[in-house]
MMTF fields as JSON, N, C-alpha, C and O atoms, coordinates in Angstrom:
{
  "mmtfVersion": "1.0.0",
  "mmtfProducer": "UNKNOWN",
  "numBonds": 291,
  "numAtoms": 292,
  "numGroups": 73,
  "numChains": 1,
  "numModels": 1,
  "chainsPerModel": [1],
  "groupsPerChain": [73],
  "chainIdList": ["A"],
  "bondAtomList": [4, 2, 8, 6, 12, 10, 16, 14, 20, 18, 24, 22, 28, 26, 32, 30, 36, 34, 40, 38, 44, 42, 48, 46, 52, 50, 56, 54, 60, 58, 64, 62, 68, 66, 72, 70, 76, 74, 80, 78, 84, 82, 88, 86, 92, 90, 96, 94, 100, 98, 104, 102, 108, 106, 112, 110, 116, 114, 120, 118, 124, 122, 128, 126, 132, 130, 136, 134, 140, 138, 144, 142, 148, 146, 152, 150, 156, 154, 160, 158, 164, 162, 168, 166, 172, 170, 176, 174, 180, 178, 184, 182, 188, 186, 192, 190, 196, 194, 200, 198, 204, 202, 208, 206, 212, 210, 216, 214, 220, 218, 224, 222, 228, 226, 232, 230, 236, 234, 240, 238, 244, 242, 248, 246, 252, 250, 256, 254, 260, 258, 264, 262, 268, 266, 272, 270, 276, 274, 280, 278, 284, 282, 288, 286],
  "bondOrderList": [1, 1, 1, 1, 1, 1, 1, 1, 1, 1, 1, 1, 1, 1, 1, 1, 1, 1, 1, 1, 1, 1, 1, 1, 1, 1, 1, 1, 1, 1, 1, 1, 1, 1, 1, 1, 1, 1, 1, 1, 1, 1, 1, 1, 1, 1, 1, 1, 1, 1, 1, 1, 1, 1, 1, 1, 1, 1, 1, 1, 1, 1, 1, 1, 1, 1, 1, 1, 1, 1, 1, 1],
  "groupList": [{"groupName": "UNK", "atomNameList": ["N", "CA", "C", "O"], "elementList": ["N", "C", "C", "O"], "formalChargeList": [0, 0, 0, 0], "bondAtomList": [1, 0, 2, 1, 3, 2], "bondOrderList": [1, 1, 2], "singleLetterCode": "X", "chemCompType": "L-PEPTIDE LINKING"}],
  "groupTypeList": [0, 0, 0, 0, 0, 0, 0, 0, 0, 0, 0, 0, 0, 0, 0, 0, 0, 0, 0, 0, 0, 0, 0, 0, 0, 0, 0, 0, 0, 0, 0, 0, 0, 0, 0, 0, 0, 0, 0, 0, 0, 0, 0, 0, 0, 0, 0, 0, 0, 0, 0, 0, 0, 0, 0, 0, 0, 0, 0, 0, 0, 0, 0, 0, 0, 0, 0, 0, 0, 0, 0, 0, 0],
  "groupIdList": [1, 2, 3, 4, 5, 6, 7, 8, 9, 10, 11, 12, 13, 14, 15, 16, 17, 18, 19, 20, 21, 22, 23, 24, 25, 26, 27, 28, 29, 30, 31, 32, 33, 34, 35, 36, 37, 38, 39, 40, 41, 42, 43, 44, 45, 46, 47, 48, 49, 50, 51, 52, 53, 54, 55, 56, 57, 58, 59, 60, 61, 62, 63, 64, 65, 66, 67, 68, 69, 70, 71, 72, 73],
  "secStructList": [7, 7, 7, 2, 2, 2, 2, 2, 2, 6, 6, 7, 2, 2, 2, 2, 6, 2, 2, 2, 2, 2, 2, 2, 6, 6, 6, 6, 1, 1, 2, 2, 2, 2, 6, 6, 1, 7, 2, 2, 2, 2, 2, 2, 2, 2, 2, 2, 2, 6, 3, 3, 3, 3, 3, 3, 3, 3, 3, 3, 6, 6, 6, 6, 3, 3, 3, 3, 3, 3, 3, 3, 7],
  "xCoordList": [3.353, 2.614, 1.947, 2.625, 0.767, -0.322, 0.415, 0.872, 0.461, 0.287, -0.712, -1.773, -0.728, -1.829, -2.224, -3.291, -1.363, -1.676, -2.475, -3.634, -1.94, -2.41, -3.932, -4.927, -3.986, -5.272, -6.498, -7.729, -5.778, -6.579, -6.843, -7.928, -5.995, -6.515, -7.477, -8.088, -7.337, -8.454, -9.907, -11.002, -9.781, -11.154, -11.467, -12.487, -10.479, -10.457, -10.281, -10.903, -9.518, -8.857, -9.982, -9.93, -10.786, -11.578, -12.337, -12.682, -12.48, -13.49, -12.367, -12.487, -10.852, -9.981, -9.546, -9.336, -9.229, -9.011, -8.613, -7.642, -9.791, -9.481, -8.229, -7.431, -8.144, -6.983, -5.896, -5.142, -5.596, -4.245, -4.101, -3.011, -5.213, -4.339, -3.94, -2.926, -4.823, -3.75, -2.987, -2.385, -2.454, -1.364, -0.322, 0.64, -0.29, 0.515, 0.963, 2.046, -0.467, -0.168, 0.75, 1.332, 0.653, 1.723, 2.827, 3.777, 3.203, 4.312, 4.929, 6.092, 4.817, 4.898, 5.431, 6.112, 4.678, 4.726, 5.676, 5.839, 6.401, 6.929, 8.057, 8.561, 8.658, 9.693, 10.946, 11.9, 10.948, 12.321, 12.743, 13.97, 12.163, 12.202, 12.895, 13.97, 11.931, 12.199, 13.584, 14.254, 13.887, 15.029, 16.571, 17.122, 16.854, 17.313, 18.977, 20.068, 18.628, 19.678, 19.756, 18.832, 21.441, 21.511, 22.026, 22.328, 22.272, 22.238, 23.311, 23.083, 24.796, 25.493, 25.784, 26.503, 25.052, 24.902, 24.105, 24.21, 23.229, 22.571, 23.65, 23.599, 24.399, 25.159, 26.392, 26.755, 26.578, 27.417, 26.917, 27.498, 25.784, 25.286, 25.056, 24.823, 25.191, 24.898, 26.336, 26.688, 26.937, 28.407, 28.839, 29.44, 28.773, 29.393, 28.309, 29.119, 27.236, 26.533, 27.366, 27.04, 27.987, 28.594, 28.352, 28.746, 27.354, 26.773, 27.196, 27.623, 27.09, 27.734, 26.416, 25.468, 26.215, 25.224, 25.248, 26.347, 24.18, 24.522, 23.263, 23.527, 21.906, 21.54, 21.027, 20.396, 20.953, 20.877, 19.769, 20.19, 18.991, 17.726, 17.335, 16.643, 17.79, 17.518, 16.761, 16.703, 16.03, 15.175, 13.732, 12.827, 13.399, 12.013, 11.048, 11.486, 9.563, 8.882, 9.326, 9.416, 9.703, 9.694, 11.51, 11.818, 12.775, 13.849, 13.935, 14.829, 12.691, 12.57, 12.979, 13.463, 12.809, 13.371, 14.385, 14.55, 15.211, 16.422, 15.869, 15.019, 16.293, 15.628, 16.806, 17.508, 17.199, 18.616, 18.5, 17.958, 19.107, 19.254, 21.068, 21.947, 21.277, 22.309, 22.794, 22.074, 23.961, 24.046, 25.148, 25.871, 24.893, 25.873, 27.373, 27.63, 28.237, 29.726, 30.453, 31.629],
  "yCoordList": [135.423, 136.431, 137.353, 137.917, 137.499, 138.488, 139.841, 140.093, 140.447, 142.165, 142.937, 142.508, 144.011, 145.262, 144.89, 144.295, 145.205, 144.899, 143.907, 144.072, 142.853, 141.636, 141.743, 141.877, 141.676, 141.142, 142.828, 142.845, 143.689, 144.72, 144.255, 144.252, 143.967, 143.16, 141.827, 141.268, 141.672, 140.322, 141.249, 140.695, 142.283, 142.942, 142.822, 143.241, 142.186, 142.274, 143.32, 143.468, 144.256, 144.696, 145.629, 145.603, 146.281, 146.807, 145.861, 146.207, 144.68, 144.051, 143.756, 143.885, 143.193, 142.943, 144.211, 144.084, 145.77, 146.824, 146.989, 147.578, 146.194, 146.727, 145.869, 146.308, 144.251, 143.469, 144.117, 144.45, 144.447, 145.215, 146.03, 145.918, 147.383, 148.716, 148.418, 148.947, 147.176, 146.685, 145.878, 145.541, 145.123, 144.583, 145.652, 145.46, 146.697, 147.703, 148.86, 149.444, 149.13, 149.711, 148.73, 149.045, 147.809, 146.869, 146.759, 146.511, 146.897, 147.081, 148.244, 148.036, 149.259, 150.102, 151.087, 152.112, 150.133, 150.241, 149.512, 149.358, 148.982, 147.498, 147.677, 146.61, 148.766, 149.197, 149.242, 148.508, 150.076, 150.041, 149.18, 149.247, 147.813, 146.455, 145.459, 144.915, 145.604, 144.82, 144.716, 143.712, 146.019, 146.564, 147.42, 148.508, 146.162, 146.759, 146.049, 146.618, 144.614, 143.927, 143.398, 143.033, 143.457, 142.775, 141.438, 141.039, 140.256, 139.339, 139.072, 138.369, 139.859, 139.429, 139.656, 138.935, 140.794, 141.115, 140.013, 139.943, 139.02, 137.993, 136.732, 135.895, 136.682, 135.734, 135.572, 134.608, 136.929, 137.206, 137.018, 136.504, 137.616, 137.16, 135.553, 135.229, 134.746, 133.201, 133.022, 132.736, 133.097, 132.625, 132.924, 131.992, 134.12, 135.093, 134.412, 133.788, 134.158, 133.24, 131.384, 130.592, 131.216, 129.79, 128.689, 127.563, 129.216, 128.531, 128.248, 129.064, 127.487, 126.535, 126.855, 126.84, 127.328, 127.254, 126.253, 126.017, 125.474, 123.842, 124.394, 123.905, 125.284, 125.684, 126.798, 127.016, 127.896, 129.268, 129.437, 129.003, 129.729, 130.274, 131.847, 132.32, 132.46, 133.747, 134.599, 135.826, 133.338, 133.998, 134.001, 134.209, 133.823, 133.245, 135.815, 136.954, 135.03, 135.65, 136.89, 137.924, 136.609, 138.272, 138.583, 139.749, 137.738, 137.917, 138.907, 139.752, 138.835, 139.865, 139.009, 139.509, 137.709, 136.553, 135.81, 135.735, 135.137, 134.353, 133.036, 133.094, 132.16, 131.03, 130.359, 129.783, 130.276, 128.983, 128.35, 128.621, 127.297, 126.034, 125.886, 125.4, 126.478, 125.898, 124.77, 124.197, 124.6, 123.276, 124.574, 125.504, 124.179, 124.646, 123.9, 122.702, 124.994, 124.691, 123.645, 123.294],
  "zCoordList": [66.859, 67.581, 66.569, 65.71, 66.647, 65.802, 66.139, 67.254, 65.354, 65.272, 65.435, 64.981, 65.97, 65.564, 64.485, 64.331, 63.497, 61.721, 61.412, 61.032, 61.545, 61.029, 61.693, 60.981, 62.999, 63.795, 63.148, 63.139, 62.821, 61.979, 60.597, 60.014, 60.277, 58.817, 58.708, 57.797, 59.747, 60.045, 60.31, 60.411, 60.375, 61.422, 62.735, 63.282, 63.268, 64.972, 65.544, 66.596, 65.15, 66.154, 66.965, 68.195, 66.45, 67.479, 68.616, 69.745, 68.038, 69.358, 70.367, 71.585, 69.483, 70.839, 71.311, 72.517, 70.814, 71.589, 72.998, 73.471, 73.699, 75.338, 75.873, 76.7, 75.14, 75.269, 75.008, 75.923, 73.516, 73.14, 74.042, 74.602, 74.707, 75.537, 76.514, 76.968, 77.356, 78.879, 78.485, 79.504, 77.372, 77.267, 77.183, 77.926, 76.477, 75.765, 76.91, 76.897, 78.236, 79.46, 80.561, 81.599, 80.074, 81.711, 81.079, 81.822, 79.388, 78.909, 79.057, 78.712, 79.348, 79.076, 80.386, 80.419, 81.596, 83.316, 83.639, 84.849, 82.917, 82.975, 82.169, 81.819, 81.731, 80.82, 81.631, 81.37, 82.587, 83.858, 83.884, 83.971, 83.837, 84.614, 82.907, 82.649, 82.322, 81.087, 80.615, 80.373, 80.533, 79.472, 80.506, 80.333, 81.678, 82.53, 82.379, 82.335, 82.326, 82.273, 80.831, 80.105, 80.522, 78.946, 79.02, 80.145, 77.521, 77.754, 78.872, 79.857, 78.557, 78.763, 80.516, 81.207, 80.949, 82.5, 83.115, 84.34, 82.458, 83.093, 83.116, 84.016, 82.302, 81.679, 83.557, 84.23, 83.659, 84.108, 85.994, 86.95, 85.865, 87.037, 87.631, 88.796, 86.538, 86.943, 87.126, 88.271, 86.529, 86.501, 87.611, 88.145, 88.367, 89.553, 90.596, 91.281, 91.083, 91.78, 91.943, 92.827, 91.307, 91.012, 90.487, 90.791, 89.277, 88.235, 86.846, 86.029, 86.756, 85.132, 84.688, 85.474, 82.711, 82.28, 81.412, 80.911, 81.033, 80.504, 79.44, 78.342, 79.338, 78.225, 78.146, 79.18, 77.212, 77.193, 76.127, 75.055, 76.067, 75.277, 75.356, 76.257, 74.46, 74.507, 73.289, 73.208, 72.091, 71.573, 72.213, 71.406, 73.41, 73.747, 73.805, 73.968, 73.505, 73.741, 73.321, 73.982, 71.686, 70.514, 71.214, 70.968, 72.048, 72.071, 73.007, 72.994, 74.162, 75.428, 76.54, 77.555, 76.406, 77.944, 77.304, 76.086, 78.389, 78.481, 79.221, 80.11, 78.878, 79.23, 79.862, 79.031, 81.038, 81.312, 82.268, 83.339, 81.859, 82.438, 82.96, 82.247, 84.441, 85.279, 86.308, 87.126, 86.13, 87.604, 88.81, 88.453, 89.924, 90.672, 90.637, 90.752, 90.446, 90.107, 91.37, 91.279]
}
């Protein structure tokens, strides 16, 4: 994933500008939601539903999503 930095050091960053601020505004609107549940409260929620987790991915997208793969118990 490009940075501010980097894509400024390229000389982009002003033409992409209007991209970065609505990416950075729905993040930002979108904070309550993001940063609500931790790994282990998701972990816990499949298990307590009656789910076996068979694969767990939790570096996806900068280590902000959980990726899993369950069977019902």
């Amino acid at each position: 994933m490009a940075s501010a930095e980097s894509i400024e050091q390229q000389g982009l960053f002003e033409t992409l500008r209007s991209n970065f601020d609505d990416a950075k505004q729905r993040h930002d609107e979108m904070m309550s939601k993001i940063h609500r549940d931790s790994k282990a409260d998701i972990h816990g929620y499949i298990e307590n539903a009656g789910f076996k987790i068979t694969d767990w991915q939790d570096a996806e997208y900068a280590e902000a999503v959980v990726v899993v793969e369950a069977e019902k118990k």
